[in-house]
C-alpha positions as CSV (number, residue, x, y, z in Angstrom):
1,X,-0.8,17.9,-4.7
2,X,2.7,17.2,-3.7
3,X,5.2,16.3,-6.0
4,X,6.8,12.6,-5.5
5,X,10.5,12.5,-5.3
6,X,11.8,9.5,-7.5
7,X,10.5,6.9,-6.4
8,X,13.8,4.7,-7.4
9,X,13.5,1.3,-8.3
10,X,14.9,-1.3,-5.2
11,X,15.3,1.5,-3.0
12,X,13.7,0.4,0.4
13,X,12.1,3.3,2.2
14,X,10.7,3.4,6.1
15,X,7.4,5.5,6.2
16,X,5.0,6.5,9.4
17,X,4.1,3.9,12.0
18,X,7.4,1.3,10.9
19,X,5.6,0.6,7.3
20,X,8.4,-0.3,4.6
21,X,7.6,0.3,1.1
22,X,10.3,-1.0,-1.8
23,X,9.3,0.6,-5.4
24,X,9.6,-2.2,-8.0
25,X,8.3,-0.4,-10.9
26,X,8.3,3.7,-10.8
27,X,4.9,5.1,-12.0
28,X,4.6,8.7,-12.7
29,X,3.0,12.0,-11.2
30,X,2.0,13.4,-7.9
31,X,1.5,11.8,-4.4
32,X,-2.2,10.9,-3.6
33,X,-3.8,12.9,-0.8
34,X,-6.3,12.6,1.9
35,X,-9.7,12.1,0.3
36,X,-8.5,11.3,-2.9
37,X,-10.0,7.9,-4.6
38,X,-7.2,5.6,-5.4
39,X,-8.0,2.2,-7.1
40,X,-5.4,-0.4,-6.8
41,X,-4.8,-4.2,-7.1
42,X,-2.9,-5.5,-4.5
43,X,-2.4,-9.4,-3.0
44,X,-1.4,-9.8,1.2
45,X,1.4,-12.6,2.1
46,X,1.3,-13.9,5.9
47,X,4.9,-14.1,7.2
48,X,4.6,-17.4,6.5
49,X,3.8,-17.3,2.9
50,X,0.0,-17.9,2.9
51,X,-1.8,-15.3,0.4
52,X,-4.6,-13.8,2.8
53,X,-5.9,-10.9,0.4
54,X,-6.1,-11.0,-3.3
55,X,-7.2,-8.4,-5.4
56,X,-5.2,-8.6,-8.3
57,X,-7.9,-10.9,-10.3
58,X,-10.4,-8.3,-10.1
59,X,-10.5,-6.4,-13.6
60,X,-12.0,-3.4,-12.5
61,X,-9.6,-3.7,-9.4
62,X,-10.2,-2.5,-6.1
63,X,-11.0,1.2,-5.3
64,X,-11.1,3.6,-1.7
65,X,-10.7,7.0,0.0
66,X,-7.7,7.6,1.1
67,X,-7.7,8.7,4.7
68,X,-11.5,7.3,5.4
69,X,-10.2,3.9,7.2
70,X,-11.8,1.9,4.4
71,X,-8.5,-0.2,4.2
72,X,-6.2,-1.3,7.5
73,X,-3.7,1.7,8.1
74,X,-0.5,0.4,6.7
75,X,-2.3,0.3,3.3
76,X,-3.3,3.9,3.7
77,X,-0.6,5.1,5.0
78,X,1.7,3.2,1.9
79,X,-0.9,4.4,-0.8
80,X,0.2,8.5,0.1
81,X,4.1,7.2,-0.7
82,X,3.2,6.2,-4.3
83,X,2.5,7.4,-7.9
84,X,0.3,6.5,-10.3
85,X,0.8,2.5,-11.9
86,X,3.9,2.0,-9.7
87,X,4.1,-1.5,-8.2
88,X,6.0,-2.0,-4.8
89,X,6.3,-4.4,-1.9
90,X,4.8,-3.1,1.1
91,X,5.6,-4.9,4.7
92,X,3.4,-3.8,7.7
93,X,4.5,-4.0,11.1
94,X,1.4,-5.9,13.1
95,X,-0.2,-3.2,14.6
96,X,-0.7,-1.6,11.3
97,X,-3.0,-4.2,9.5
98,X,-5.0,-7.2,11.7
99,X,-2.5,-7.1,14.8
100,X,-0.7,-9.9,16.2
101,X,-4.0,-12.1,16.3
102,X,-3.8,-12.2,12.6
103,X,-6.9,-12.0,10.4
104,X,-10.1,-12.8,12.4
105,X,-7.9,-13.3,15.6
């Protein structure tokens, strides 16, 4: 496992493929890798404010391999830039989630 630089609160950082990820709280530990089973609660804006994805209600929260394509890219690719219980926002360009169609477009 890698170690995690600081992940500082507010500081805005640009990862693979365009994806932005801004810590809000830090968490602690190592960066996730490939394979490893992260289990997360998460909820999805559209631009225009709509929630489209919700997890955060589930108790048990929602759990996948990192790296197997279980979860749209920009998700995947965010999840290998964060610790263990830190919270940030996450924006992903278009192509890295349900592409310029939207969800079911």
């Amino acid at each position: 496992l890698s170690l995690a630089d600081v992940n500082e609160k507010g500081v805005k950082r640009t990862l693979d493929r365009g994806i932005t990820i801004q810590t809000i709280t830090p968490g602690t530990g190592k960066y996730p890798e490939p394979n490893m089973f992260a289990n997360i609660k998460f909820k999805g804006w559209s631009p225009d404010g709509e929630v489209i994805m919700d997890t955060s209600g589930l108790p048990a929260g929602f759990t996948f391999k990192i790296g197997s394509g279980q979860v749209f890219e920009c998700l995947d690719i965010a999840i290998r830039h964060m610790t263990k219980l830190e919270t940030a926002r996450i924006e992903c360009p278009d192509d890295t989630h349900y592409g310029i169609g939207g969800f079911g477009g």
